[in-house]
C-alpha positions, 0 to 999 in steps of 0.5 A, spaced: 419 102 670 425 099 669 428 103 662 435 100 663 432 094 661 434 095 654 442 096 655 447 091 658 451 093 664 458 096 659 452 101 656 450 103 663 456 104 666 459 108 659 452 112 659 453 114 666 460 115 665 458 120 660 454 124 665 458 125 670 463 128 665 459 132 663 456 134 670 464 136 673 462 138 680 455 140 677 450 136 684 443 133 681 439 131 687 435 127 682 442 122 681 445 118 687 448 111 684 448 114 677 453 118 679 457 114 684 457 108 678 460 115 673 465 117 678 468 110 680 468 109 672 472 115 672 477 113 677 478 106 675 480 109 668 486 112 671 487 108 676 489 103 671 496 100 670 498 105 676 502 103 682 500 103 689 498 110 691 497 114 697 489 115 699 491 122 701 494 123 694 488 119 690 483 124 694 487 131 692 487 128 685 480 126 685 477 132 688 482 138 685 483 135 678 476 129 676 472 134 679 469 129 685 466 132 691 470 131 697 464 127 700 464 123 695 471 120 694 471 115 700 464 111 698 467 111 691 473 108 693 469 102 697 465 102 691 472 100 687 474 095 691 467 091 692 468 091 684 475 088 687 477 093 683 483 096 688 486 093 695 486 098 700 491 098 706 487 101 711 489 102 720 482 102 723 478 106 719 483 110 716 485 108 709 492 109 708 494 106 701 489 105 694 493 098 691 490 098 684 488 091 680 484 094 674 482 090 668 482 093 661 476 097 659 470 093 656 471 088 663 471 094 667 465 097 664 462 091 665 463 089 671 461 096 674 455 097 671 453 090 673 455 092 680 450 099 680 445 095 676 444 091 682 442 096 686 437 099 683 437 106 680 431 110 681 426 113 675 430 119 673 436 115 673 433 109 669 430 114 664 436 119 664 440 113 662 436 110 657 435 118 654 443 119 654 443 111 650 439 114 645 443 119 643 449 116 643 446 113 637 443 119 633 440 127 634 432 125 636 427 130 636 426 132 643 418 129 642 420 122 642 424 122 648 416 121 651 416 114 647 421 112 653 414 110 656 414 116 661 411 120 663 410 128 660 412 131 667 419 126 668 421 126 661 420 135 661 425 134 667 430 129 665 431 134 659 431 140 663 436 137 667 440 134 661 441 142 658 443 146 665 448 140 666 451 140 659 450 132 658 444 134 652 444 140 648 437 142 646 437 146 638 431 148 634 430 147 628 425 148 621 421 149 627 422 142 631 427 141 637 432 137 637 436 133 643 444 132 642 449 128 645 455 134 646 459 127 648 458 123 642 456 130 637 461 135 639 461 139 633 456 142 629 450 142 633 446 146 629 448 142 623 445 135 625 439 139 628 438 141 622 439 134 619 434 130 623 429 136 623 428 135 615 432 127 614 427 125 620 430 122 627 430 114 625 433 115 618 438 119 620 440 114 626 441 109 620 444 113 615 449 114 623 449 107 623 452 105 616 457 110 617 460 108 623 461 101 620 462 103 614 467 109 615 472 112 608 466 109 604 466 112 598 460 118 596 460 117 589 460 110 589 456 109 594 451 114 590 451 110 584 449 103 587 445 106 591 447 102 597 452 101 602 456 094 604 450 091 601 446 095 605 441 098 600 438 105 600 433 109 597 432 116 595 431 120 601 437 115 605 442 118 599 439 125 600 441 125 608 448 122 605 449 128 600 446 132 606 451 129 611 456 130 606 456 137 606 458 143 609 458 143 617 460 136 618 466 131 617 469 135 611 470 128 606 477 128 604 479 126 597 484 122 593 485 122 584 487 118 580 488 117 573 483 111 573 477 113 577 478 120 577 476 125 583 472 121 590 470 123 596 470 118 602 464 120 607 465 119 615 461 119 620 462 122 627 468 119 630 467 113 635 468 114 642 467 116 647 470 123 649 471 128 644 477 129 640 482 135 644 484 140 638 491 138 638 489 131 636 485 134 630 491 133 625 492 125 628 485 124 626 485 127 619 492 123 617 487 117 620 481 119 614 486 120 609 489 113 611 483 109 611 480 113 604 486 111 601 485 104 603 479 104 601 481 107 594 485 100 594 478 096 595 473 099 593 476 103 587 483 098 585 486 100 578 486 093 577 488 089 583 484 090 590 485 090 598 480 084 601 481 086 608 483 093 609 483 091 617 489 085 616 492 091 611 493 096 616 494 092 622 501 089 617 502 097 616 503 097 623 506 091 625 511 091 619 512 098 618 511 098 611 505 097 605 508 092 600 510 095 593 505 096 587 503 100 582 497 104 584 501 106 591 503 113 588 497 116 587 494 112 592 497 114 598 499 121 596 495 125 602 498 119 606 506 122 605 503 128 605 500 128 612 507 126 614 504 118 616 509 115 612 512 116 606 513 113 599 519 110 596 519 108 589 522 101 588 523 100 580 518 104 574 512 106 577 513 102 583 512 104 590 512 102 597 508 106 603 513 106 609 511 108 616 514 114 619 515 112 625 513 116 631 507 116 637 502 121 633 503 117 627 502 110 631 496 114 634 494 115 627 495 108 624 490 106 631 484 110 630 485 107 622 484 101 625 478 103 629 475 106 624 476 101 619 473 096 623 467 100 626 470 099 634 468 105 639 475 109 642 476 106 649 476 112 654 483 116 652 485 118 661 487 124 661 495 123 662 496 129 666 491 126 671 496 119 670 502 122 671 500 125 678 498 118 681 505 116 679 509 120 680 506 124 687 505 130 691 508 136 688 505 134 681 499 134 683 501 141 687 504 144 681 496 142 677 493 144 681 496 151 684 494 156 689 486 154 687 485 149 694 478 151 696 473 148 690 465 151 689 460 145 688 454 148 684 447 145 684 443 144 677 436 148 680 430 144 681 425 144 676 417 148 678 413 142 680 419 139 684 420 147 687 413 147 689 413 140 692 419 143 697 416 149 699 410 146 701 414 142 706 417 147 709 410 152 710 408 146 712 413 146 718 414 152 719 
C-alpha cells in the first residue's frame, strides 16, 4: 500500500532526514532506502559549498561524527553521485576524491526524495514516513496512527520502533496516548500530550497551523475578534490558544505602550527542522521580541500602521536601520533591550531602530524573517562537521579523539517478528 502517496519527494526526503537523525548509529532491519535517502541528505548537507575532498576524509567524518556505519558511506556516497550531486575522482575500484556540486536545499531534498522514491520503499518505511509526516504537523492520539490505512500489527510496530529509536515520543494523558515528534516539538512534551488529549488531535493541529503562518500575532486581539488573519475561531479553538498561551509552552512576550496597553504576542513551535542548540535560545528569543514589536506596528499602531511586516524587516536587514517615528520608543523597547539594535532619538519624541551589527543579531533579524513569513528553517549543518571537511585530517582527529572503535546498537525486534526468526531457526537447526 503506497502511504507516501500523500507527500511530495522534498517531504519524503526531510521525513527520512529526520529519522535517521534520530537513529545515530541505532540499525533498524525494517529500514533499508529510508535510511540510505536520510544518510545522503545528511552528507549532502554538509557537503554543500565545500571544496574537493579526500574519500578517506569524508568516510573518518561520516562514521566518527554523522554517526554512519562504516559499510554505509560507500553506497551513500554512489547514491550522491547518481543525484550528480558530487563527481568522484576514483583509480579503478577505489575512490580517491569526492568533488561536491550541492544545490541549495529545497532542490536537494527534491531531487533525493525523488530519486529514493523511485526505488520503492517498503510498507514499513512507507508508513513510517507518513507516521513521521504526520507528526510534523501536530502531536496526535496514538489511535489515530491506525487511520494510515494499516494494519494493527504494523502500525503497533512502527510506533514501537519509533519510541526505542527516539524519532517518536509516546506520553500518556488524561488517559489517552499521544505520539510526538522530538524533531519538530523538542520541548514540553507532556505539555502538548496534555494539550491534544483535552483540545483534540485535529484542533490542535489547526490551532499549530495558524500559529505557524501567523507567529507574533497578538493574544488579546486575536481573542477579541475571535479570529486569526481572517481565520474565524470558535469557542473551544480560543480555549486551545489560551491553553497554548500558558505555562510549559513558548512564553509570549509583551511590549506596553501608553495607547493599547500590556499585549502578549503568542508563537507557535518554531519552524524547522532541527532543535534549537541552548546557546541559540537568547538568538531566538531577540527573534520573538523583534517580530512582537512589528506586529505591535501592524496590528496595534497609535496612529499609523506597518502594511508589510516582511518588506520592514528585510529594509532592517539590508539598510540596517527602521526609519524614525513616533511610536519606536515604546515599540521597540524589548528590541535595544536584547541587544539587537538600539534606539537613537532623532527630534521630540522621534526614534530611530538601528541595527547593531554582528552575526548573532543577522541570525536574529534571519529567523525574524522566517518567522514572520511563515518558511520552515533550512537544515542548519553542523559547523564543526564543515570545518572538518575544509580544512583536513588533524581536525577531524582532534573531534574525534582517542575514540576509533564506534558500537552500532540494534533497535529489538518486536514479539511477532522474534517469534517468526525463531521458528526458521528451529526449523533449520
Amino acid at each position: 500500500m503506497a502511504y507516501q502517496h500523500k507527500l511530495t519527494p522534498q517531504d519524503i526526503a526531510i521525513r527520512a532526514h529526520d529519522i535517521t537523525v534520530c537513529l545515530e548509529r541505532s540499525s533498524v532491519s525494517s529500514f533499508d532506502e529510508l535510511v540510505n535517502l536520510g544518510m545522503a541528505v545528511r552528507l549532502a548537507i554538509h557537503l554543500r559549498g565545500v571544496p574537493a575532498v579526500p574519500y578517506e576524509l569524508l568516510r573518518d567524518v561520516a562514521v566518527h561524527l554523522l554517526n554512519f556505519s562504516t559499510g554505509a558511506v560507500r553506497p551513500v556516497v554512489e547514491l550522491l553521485a547518481e543525484a550528480e550531486f558530487v563527481r568522484l575522482d576514483t583509480q579503478g575500484r577505489t575512490i580517491k576524491t569526492v568533488i561536491p556540486d550541492i544545490p541549495f536545499y529545497q532542490d536537494l531534498f527534491s531531487t533525493l526524495g525523488k530519486l529514493l522514491s523511485d526505488k520503492k520503499f517498503s510498507e514499513p518505511e512507507q508508513l513510517t514516513l507518513s507516521l513521521v509526516h504526520q507528526l510534523a504537523g501536530s502531536p496526535i492520539l496514538a489511535d489515530h496512527a491506525y487511520n494510515l490505512g494499516a494494519e494493527k500489527n504494523l502500525v503497533d510496530k512502527i510506533i514501537n520502533i519509533g519510541t526505542n529509536a527516539s524519532f517518536i515520543v509516546k506520553k500518556r494523558a488524561r488517559g489517552k496516548s499521544v505520539l510526538i515528534s522530538p524533531t519538530y516539538f523538542p520541548e514540553n512534551t507532556q505539555a502538548y500530550a496534555d494539550l491534544v488529549s483535552t483540545g483534540g488531535s485535529q484542533r490542535v493541529k489547526k490551532i499549530l497551523d495558524l500559529l505557524r503562518s501567523n507567529q507574533g500575532w497578538p493574544l488579546k486581539l486575536l481573542l477579541k475578534k475571535q479570529e486569526i488573519a481572517g481565520v474565524s475561531l470558535d469557542n473551544d479553538d480560543l480555549t486551545v490558544i489560551q491553553m497554548f498561551a500558558k505555562e510549559g509552552f513558548i512564553p509570549p512576550p509583551a511590549i506596553e505602550t501608553t495607547h493599547s496597553g500590556t499585549n502578549h504576542f503568542i508563537f507557535g513551535p518554531r519552524p524547522g527542522l532541527t532543535q534549537l542548540p541552548p546557546y541559540k535560545r537568547p538568538i531566538y528569543e531577540a527573534a520573538m521580541s523583534l517580530v512582537a514589536a512589528v506586529r505591535q506596528g501592524q496590528l496595534l499602531p497609535s496612529r499609523y500602521a506597518i502594511h508589510s511586516p516582511l518588506a520592514l524587516l528585510r529594509s532592517f536587514k539590508n539598510k540596517g536601520f527602521i526609519k524614525a517615528n513616533t511610536e519606536a520608543l515604546e515599540q521597540y523597547k524589548k528590541v535595544a533591550a536584547s541587544r539587537v539594535g538600539r534606539l537613537e532619538i532623532t527630534t521630540d519624541g522621534w526614534a530611530k531602530l538601528v541595527l547593531i551589527d554582528s552575526v548573532e543579531n543577522i541570525e536574529a533579524v534571519n529567523m525574524a524573517l522566517e518567522l514572520v513569513s511563515g518558511s520552515e528553517t533550512s537544515v542548519v549543518p553542523d559547523e564543526n562537521i564543515i570545518i572538518a571537511l575544509r580544512t583536513g585530517e588533524h581536525y577531524v582527529e582532534s573531534l574525534i579523539g582517542r575514540k576509533s572503535i564506534l558500537q552500532d546498537t540494534v533497535i529489538p525486534l518486536d514479539e511477532e517478528s522474534q517469534a517468526l526468526i525463531d521458528n526458521f531457526l528451529l526449523r533449520a537447526s
